[in-house]
N, C-alpha and C positions, 0 to 999 in steps of 0.2 A: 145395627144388627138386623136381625130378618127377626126377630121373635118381639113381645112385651108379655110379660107378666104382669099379674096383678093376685094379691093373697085376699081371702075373705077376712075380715075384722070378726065377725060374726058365728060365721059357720064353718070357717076350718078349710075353705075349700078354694084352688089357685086356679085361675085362668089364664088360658095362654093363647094372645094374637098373632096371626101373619102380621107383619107390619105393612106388607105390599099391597095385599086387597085390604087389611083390617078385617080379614073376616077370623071368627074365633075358631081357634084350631082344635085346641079341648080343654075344658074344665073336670076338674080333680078335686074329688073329695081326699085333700089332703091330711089332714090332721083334725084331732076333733078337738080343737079348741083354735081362737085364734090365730094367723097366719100374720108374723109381723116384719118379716123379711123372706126375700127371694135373689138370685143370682144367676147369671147362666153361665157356665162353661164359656171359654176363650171360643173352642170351636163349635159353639151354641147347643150341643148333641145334650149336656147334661143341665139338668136346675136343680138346685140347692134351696130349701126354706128352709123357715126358723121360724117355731110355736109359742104359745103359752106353755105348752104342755111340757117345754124345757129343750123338744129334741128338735133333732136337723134331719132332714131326709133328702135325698139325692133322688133324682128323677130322670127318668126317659123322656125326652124332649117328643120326639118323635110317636111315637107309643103311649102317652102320659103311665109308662107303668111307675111304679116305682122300684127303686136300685138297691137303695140299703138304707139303714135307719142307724142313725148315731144317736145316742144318750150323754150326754155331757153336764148337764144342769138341773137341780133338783127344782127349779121352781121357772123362770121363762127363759127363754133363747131368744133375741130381738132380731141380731142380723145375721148373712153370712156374706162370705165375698171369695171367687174364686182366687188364686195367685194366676197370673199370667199363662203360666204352663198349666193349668190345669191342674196339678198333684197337688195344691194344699190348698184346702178351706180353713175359713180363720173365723172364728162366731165370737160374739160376744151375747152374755147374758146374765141373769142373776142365779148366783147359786146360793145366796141366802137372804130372803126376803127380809127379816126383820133386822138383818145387821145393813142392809141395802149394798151389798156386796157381788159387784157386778167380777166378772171372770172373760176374760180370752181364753179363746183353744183354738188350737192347732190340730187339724184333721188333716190324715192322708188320704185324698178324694181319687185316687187312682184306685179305690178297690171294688169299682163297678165290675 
């Protein structure tokens, strides 16, 4: 791919390289809690993360704007992963910490 991501552990916040020169294309105060998974789009335009904070947010590659914000998990979201075509993200993560009760979802990522 032409892109690398990388999510803050710490501070919430994703960066994203050219891979051609390595130079940093832009960093994103993404989430205010840790960043523990990232994805891009089949055709690189969108990135997908996944917080403590539970939710998944879809992103402007180009632009670092953000797209839309999904709520799915009351307590973390760890990964996400485009489907080939691009229309479904799939996250896992915990929706009940004390029963340790992890959950998949199924997102329609076409609603940029």
């Amino acid at each position: 791919g032409s892109w690398l991501a990388g999510g803050g552990m710490n501070n919430g916040t994703i960066t994203i390289w050219r891979t051609g020169d390595w130079d940093k294309h832009v960093t994103i105060a993404a989430h205010s809690t840790s960043v523990f998974g990232v994805d891009f789009s089949a055709d690189e335009r969108t990135l997908a993360s996944a917080a403590a904070d539970g939710s998944i947010k879809l992103w402007n590659v180009a632009t670092g704007r953000e797209l839309l914000t999904l709520r799915g998990y009351r307590s973390r979201a760890y990964q996400v992963k485009f489907s080939p075509d691009g229309q479904t993200l799939v996250s896992n993560g915990v929706e009940d910490w004390g029963a340790q009760r992890t959950e998949l979802h199924l997102w329609r990522a076409d609603r940029k």
